[in-house]
C-alpha positions in Angstrom: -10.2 12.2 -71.8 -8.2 8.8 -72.3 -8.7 6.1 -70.6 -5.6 4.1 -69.8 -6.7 0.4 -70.5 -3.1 -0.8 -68.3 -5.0 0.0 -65.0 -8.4 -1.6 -65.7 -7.7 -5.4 -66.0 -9.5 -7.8 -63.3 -8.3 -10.9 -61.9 -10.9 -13.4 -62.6 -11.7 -16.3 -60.7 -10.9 -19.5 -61.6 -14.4 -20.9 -63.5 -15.2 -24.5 -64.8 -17.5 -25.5 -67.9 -20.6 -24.3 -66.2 -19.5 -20.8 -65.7 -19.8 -21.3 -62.2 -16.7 -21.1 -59.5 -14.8 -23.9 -58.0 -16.1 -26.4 -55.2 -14.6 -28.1 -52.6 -16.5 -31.2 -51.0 -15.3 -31.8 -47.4 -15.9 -35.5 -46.4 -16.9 -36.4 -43.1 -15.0 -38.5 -41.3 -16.4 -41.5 -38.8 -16.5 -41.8 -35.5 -13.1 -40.4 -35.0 -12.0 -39.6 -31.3 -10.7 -36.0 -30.0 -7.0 -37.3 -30.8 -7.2 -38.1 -34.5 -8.8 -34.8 -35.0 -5.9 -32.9 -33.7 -3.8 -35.6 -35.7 -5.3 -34.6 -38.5 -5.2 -31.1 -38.5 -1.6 -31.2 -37.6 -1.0 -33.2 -40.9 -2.9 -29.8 -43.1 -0.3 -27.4 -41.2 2.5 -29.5 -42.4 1.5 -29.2 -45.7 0.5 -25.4 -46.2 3.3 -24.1 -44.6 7.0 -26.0 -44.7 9.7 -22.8 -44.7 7.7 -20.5 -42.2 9.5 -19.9 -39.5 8.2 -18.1 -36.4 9.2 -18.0 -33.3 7.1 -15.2 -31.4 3.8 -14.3 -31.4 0.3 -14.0 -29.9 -2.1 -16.4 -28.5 -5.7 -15.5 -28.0 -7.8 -17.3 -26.2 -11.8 -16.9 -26.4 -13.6 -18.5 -23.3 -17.5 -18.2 -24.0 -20.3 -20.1 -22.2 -20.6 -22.5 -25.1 -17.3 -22.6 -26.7 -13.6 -22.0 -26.3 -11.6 -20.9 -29.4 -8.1 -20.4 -29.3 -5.9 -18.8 -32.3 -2.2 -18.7 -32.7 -0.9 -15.8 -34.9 2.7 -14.2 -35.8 3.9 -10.6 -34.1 2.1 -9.3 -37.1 -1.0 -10.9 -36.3 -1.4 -13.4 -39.6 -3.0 -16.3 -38.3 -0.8 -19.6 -38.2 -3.2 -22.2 -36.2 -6.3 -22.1 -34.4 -8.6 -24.7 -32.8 -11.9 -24.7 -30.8 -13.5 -27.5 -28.7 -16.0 -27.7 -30.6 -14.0 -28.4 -34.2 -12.1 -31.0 -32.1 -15.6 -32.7 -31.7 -16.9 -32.0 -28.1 -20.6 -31.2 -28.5 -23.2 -29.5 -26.2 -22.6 -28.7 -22.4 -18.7 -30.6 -22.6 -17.6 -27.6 -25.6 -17.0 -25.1 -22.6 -15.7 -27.0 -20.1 -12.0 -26.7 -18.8 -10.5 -30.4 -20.4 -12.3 -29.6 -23.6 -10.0 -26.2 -23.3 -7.0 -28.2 -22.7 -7.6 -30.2 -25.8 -7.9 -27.1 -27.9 -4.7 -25.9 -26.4 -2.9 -28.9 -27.1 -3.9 -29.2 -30.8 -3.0 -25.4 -31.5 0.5 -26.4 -29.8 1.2 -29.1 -31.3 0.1 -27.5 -35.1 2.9 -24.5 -34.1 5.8 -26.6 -33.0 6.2 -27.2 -37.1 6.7 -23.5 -37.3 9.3 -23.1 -34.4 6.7 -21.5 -31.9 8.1 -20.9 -28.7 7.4 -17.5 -27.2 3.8 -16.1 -26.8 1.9 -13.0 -25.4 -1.3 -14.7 -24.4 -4.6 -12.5 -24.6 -7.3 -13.8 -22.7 -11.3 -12.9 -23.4 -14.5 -13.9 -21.6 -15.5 -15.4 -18.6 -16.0 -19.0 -19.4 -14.9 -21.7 -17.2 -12.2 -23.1 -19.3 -10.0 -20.0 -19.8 -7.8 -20.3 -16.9 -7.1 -24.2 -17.6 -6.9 -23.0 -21.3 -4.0 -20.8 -19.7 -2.2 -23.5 -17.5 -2.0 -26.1 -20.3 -0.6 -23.4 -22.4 2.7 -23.1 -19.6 2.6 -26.6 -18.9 3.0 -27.3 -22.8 6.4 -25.4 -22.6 5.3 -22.4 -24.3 7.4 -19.5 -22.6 4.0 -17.0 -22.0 5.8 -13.1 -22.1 2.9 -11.3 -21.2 -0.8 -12.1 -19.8 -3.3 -9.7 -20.9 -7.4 -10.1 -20.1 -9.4 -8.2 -22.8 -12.8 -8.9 -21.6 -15.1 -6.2 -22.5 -16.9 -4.8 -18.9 -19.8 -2.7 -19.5 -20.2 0.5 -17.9 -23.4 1.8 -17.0 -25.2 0.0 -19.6 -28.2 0.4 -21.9 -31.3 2.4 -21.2 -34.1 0.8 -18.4 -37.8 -0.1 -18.9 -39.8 2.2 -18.6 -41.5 1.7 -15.2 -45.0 -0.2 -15.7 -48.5 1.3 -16.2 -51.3 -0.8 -14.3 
C-alpha cells in the first residue's frame, strides 16, 4: 500500500518563539456609558466587513430572566452582528429589563445598517420581560419585520416526580 503524501499536509497555526499560539490582550475600557459601547462596536463592524452586502435576513432575539441577547444573521444564517445587555454594560437585575432590550436592539441596528439591512424574519425565544420591547424597538427602528415567529421551548408532561415520602 502507498501512501499518497498530497492528502496528508496540515495547516498549522500560526506559533511565536515560544512554540506557543498567538494572544490577544483586550484592554478595558473606563467608565464608558451604554452609548460609547454601541459606538464602539459599530466602529469593529466597519472594519471587518466593508463589500458585504445583505439585505435580508433573520433576527433572533433571546429574552432570559437575566439577560437578553439578540443576533443578526444573513438568509443563510452566518452571523453579521449581535449584542446583549449585558456586553453593552448593564449589570445585575437592569440586564433583563425592557430598556436594557431596547439598547441591545439599537446597537445590533445600527452595526447592520453598514451592511444594507433592511428586511428581517424576527424569531423570538423565552419569556423574559424585555422581549416584546426588544420586538417594538425593532419596528420602530425601521426595520421592515416579514415574519414573527416565537420558538420558546414548552414542556410537555415533564420529568419524572418524587417518589412520595416515607415517615
Amino acid at each position: 500500500m502507498v501512501l499518497d503524501t498530497r492528502f496528508c499536509i496540515q495547516s498549522l497555526p500560526l506559533l511565536d518563539k515560544n512554540g506557543m499560539g498567538k494572544k490577544r490582550v483586550a484592554q478595558k475600557s473606563g467608565n464608558a456609558g451604554v452609548d460609547d459601547k454601541i459606538r464602539e462596536q459599530v466602529s469593529r463592524v466597519e472594519k471587518k466587513g466593508k463589500n458585504k452586502k445583505v439585505e435580508e435576513g433573520f433576527i433572533y432575539i433571546n429574552a432570559t430572566y437575566n439577560n437578553i441577547m439578540i443576533t443578526a444573521t444573513d438568509m443563510y444564517g452566518n452571523v453579521i452582528a449581535w449584542a446583549s445587555s449585558g456586553a453593552l454594560g448593564f449589570s445585575g437585575p437592569k440586564k433583563s429589563t425592557p430598556f436594557a432590550a431596547s439598547k441591545a436592539v439599537t446597537a445590533v441596528i445600527e452595526k447592520v445598517r453598514r451592511f444594507g439591512f433592511s428586511t428581517a424574519h424576527v424569531v423570538a425565544r423565552g419569556i423574559g420581560s424585555g422581549r416584546d420591547s426588544a420586538i417594538r424597538t425593532l419596528a420602530a427602528q425601521g426595520i421592515n419585520v416579514v415574519s414573527l415567529k416565537d420558538v420558546t421551548p414548552v414542556p410537555h408532561n415533564g420529568p419524572k416526580p418524587k417518589k412520595k415520602r416515607r415517615v
